[in-house]
N, C-alpha and C positions, 0 to 999 in steps of 0.2 A: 213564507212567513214562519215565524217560530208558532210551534205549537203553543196554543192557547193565548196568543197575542194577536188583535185585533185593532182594526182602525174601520170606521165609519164614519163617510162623508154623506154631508145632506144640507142642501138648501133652504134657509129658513126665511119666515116670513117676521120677522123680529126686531125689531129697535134696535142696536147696540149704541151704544155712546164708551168711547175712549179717554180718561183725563190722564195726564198726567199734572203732578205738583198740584193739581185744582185746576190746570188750563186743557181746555179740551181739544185734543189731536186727532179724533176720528170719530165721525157720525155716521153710521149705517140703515137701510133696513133693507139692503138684501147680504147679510153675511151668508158664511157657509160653517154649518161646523163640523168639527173635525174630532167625534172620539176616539180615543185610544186607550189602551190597557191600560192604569194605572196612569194617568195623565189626567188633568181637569180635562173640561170641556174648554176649546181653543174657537175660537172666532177669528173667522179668515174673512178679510173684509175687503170691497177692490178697489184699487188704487184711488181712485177719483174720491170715492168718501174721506179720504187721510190726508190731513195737511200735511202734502209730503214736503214743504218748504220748511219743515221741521226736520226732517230728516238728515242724518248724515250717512255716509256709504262706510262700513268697517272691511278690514279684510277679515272678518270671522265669518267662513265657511264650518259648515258640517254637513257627517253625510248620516241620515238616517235609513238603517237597511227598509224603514215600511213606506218611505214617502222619496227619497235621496238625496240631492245635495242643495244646503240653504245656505242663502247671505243672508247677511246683517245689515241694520242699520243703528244707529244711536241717534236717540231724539236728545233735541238742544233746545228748552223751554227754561224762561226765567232764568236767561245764561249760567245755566245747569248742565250738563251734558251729561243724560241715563246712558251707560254702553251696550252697546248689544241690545237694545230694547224690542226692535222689531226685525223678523224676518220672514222670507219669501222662500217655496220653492217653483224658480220657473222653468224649468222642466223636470218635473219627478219623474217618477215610476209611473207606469200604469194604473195601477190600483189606485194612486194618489191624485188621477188628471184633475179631477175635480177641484183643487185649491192651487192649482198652477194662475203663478202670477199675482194672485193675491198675497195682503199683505196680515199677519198676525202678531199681536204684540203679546208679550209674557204675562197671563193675567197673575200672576204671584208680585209683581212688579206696580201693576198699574192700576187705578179703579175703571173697573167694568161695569156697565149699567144697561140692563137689559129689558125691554118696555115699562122703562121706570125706576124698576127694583135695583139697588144697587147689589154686584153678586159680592157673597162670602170671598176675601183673597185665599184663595190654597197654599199648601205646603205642601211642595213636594223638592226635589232632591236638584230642581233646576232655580231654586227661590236663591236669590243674592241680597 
């Protein structure tokens, strides 16, 4: 890892709710999350909880050197289609096994609601 860059995963015992547009796409309570350097906190949620019949399959791949290579999806709510909304890595790195398979949405993008509290949306350099 690059010096002084970090990621921490950990299993939380937490509420999450997902909305997009005001229609709600993913209800949790067992996320995982996932910090990293300079990045919100990221809720990695599993499949089952996500109306994945919302989902559409993008070809946007990335590779991140602390976790590796992610797809995408674009949710289509309210014949709207968000691109690139949600992505997965299903086989990261080691470091990263922890959030393989699960799925996480941009919270700069989406309203997040966590045992109740709706969270602050961030700004950071991945905000669209």
């Amino acid at each position: 890892m690059t010096q002084g860059h970090r990621i921490t995963i950990t299993p939380a015992d937490l509420h999450v709710e997902v909305t997009v547009d005001g229609e709600k796409v993913a209800e949790s309570d067992h996320p995982v999350l996932l910090e990293e350097t300079g990045l919100p906190t990221r809720y990695y949620l599993p499949q089952r909880d996500v109306r994945t019949e919302l989902l559409r399959p993008t070809r946007t791949e990335t590779t991140c050197p602390f976790k590796g290579q992610a797809s995408y999806w674009s949710v289509e709510v309210g014949g709207k289609v968000h691109d690139d909304l949600v992505w997965t890595y299903e086989s990261p790195i080691p470091q990263a096994e922890g959030v393989a398979g699960l799925l996480c949405f941009y919270n700069e993008r989406v309203d997040v609601t966590v045992d109740g509290e709706r969270q602050p949306t961030p700004e950071t350099p991945f905000s669209r």
